[in-house]
C-alpha positions, -999 to +999 in steps of 0.1 A: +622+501-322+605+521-349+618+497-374+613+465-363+573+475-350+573+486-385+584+454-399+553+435-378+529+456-391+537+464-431+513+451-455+526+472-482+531+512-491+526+523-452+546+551-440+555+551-404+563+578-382+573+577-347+552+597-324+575+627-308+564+655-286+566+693-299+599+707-293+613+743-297+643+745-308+663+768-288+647+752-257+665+717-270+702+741-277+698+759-241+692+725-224+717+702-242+740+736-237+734+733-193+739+697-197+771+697-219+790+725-207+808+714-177+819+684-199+836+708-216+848+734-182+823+760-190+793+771-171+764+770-196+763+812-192+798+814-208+785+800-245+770+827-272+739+810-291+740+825-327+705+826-340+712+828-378+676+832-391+664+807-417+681+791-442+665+780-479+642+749-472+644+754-436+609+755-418+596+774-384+573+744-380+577+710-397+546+688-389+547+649-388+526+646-416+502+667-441+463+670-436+461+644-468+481+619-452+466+623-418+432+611-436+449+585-444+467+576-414+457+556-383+472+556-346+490+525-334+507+528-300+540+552-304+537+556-343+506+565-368+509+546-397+501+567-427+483+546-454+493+543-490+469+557-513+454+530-531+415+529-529+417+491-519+433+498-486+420+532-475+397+518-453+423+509-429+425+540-420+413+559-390+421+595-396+446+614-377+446+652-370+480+660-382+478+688-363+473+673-332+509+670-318+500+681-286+516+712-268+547+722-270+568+710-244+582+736-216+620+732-206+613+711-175+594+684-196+621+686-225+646+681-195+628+650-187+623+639-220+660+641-227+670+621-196+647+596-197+664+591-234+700+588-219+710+619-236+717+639-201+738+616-185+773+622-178+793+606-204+832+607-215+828+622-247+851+616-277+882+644-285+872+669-302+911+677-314 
C-alpha cells in the first residue's frame, strides 16, 4: 500500500515513510510468544526470553525520521512524506515533529494492532525440521 500511494504522489527525491505506532520491543516478543506457543504445544510460560543487551549499531530508540527531515516533511494520510532538500521544493513542506510518534502502545493495543494485521490468527505454519 505504501508503495503504490507512493507512486501517486512522487514528484521527485521524496522519502516516504509509513506511519506506525510506538512499539516496545519485548511487549511485541511476549505477545507473538502467547500467540505462537500453542502452535508449537507449549504454554507461552514454558519459553526463556534471552535479553542479550545491545549489539554494535543497534539502537534503544530508532525514530521515523531526524529533526532535519521532519522540517522538511509533511503529513499525508498513513505516511509523512519527507521532502528532498532542494530549495525549489521546500515549500511543500509542512513540518512534522519527528518526535511526535505518539505514546507507546500498552500490550492490549499491541494485541489489537497485531490482529487487526492478521498476524494473530491461527495459521498452519511451515516445518521447522
Amino acid at each position: 500500500q505504501l508503495c503504490l500511494e507512493a507512486m501517486n504522489r512522487m514528484l521527485g527525491g521524496e522519502v516516504f515513510i509509513l506511519k506506525m505506532p510506538r512499539v516496545r520491543v519485548g511487549d511485541l516478543v511476549e505477545t507473538l510468544i502467547e500467540a505462537y506457543a500453542p502452535q508449537f504445544g507449549y504454554r507461552a510460560d514454558q519459553i526463556a526470553i534471552e535479553t542479550i543487551g545491545i549489539r554494535s549499531g543497534e539502537k534503544v530508540h530508532e525514530a521515523l525520521m531526524t529533526a532535519d527531515e521532519g522540517s522538511r516533511a509533511e503529513t499525508v494520510g498513513a505516511m509523512y512524506v519527507v521532502q528532498p532538500q532542494s530549495a525549489a521544493l521546500l515549500g511543500r513542506a509542512s513540518a512534522v515533529d519527528p518526535d511526535a510518534d505518539g505514546p507507546v502502545l500498552d500490550r492490549n493495543e499491541l494485541r489489537d494492532l497485531l490482529d487487526r494485521a492478521g498476524w494473530l490468527r491461527p495459521q498452519i505454519l511451515p516445518s521447522m525440521g
